[in-house]
C-alpha positions in Angstrom: 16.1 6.5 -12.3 15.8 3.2 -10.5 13.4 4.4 -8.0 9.9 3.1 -6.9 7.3 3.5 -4.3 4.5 1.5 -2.9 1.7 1.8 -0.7 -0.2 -1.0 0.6 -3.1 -1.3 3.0 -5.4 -4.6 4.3 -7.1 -4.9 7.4 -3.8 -6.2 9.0 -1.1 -4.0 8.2 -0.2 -0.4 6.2 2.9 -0.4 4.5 4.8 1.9 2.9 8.5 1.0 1.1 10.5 3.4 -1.0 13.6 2.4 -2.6 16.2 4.1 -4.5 18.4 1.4 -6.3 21.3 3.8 -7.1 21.5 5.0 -3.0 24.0 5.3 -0.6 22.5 2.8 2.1 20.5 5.2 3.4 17.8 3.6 6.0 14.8 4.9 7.2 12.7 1.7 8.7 10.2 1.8 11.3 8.1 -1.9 11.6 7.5 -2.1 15.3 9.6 -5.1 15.5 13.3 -4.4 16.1 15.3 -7.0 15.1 13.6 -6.6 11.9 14.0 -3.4 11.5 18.0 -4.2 12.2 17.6 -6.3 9.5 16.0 -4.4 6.8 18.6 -1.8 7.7 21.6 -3.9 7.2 20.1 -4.9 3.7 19.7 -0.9 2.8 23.6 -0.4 4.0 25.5 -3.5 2.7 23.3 -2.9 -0.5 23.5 0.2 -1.2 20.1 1.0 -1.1 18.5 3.9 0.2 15.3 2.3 1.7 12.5 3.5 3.7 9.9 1.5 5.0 7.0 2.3 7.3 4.8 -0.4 8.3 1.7 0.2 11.1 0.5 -3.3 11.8 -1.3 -5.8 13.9 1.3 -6.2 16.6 -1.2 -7.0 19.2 -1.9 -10.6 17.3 1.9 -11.1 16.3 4.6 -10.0 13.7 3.6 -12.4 11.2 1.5 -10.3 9.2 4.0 -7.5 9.2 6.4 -9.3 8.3 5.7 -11.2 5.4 3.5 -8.0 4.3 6.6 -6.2 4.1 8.3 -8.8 2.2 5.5 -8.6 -0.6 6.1 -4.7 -0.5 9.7 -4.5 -1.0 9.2 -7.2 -3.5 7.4 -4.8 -5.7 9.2 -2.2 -4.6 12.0 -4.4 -6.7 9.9 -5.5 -9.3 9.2 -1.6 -10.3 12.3 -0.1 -9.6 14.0 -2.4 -11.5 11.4 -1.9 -14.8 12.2 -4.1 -18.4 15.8 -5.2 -16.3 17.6 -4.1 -19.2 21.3 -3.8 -18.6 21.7 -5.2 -15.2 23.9 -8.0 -14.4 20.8 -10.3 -13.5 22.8 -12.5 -11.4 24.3 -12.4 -7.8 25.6 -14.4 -4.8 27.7 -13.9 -1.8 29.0 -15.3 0.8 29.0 -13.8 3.9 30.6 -14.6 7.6 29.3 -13.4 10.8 31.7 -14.5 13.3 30.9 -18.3 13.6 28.4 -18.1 11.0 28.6 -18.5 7.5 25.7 -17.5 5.0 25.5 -18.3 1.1 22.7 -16.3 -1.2 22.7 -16.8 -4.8 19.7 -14.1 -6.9 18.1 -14.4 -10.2 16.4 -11.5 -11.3 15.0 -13.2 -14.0 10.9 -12.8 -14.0 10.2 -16.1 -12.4 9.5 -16.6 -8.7 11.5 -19.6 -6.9 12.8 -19.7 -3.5 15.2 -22.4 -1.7 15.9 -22.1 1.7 18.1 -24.4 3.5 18.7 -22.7 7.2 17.6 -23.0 10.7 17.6 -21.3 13.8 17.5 -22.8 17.1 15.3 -20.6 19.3 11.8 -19.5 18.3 12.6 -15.7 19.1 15.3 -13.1 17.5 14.3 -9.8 20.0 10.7 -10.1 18.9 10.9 -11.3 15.5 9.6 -14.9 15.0 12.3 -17.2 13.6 9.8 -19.0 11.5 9.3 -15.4 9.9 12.3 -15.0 8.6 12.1 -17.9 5.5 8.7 -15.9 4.7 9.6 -12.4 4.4 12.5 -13.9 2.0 10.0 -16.4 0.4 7.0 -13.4 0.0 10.0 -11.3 -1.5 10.8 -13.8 -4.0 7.3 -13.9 -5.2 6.5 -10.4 -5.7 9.9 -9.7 -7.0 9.6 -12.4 -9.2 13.3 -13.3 -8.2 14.9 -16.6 -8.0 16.7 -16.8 -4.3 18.6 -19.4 -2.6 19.5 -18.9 0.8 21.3 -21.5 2.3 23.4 -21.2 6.0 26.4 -23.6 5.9 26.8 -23.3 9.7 26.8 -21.0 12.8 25.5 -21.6 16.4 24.3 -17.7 17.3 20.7 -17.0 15.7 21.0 -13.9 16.0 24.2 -14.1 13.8 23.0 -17.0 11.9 19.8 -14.6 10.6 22.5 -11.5 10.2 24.7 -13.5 7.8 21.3 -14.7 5.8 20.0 -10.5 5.4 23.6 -9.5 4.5 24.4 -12.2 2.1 20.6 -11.5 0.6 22.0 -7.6 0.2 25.1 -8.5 -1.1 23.5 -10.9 -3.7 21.3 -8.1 -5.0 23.6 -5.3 -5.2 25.7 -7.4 -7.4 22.3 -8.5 -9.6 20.7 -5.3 -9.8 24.5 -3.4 -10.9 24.9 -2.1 -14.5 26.0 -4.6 -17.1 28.7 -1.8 -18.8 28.3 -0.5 -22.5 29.4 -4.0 -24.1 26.8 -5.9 -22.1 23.7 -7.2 -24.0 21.0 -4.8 -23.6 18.7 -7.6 -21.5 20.7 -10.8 -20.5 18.8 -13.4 -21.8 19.2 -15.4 -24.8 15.1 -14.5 -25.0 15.8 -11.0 -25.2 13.4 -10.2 -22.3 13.2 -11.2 -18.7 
């Protein structure tokens, strides 16, 4: 079962993520910041996740802890559920519109961390999410997924859509990457025979 949990606790945040691979985009997120937890929701539905995350944290300073914490949690989260990666497609990209905006992500599950981010937003605020906190809960994801990700938004004028388009596409991309090769599939895709 594709399945993992993980608790995490600092001085600044508590988090706690639970992820069920094989779900039915079930969501059950509580951050403290809304538009994030919109977010991390949309990525559970359009992914086909079931995903709960709970995260207590130093909201009185800013989201920034929360946020990339949480990236670094769901990245393991990933990272476990997903085990030796044996049989999975590996590979995934989408690209997604959201009214005016268009959104490209393109995943590697393949056991080495790199992120490319080529998107901007033009105010500093989503609800209360920090736009600059967006690239690192992707980029702290990467890491601790040990994923390669490219996020990339050809165009779009609403930040609010423009980040929409960027989680969505992300969702897509893994639910494509983290699918079941099929019988004839090599057991691990890699011409190492491990990822």
């Amino acid at each position: 079962m594709r399945k993992a949990e993980i608790e995490r606790k600092t001085k600044e945040t508590e988090i706690t993520v639970a992820i069920d691979l094989d779900g039915s985009g079930r969501a059950d997120i509580e951050t403290g910041v809304g538009f994030f937890d919109h977010m991390l929701t949309a990525v559970a539905v359009h992914g086909g996740f079931d995903l709960s995350v709970r995260c207590g944290g130093d909201l009185d300073v800013d989201a920034h802890h929360s946020v990339e914490d949480v990236g670094i949690v769901l990245g393991q989260a990933f990272a476990q559920a997903l085990g030796d990666k044996a049989g999975i497609a590996r590979y995934g990209s989408f690209l997604l519109p959201m009214d005016e905006a268009l959104a490209q992500c393109a995943v590697d599950l393949s056991g080495r961390a790199y992120f490319v981010w080529d998107a901007a937003f033009t105010a500093d605020k989503i609800g209360e999410l920090d736009t600059q906190m967006v690239p690192e809960f992707f980029r702290a994801f990467a890491v601790n997924a040990k994923a390669t990700l490219h996020l990339n938004l050809l165009y779009g004028e609403n930040d609010h859509h423009r980040a929409e388009a960027l989680f969505k596409a992300f969702a897509h991309a893994l639910r494509i990457a983290v699918a079941r090769a099929g019988a004839d599939a090599a057991p691990v895709l890699s011409t190492k025979g491990s990822l």
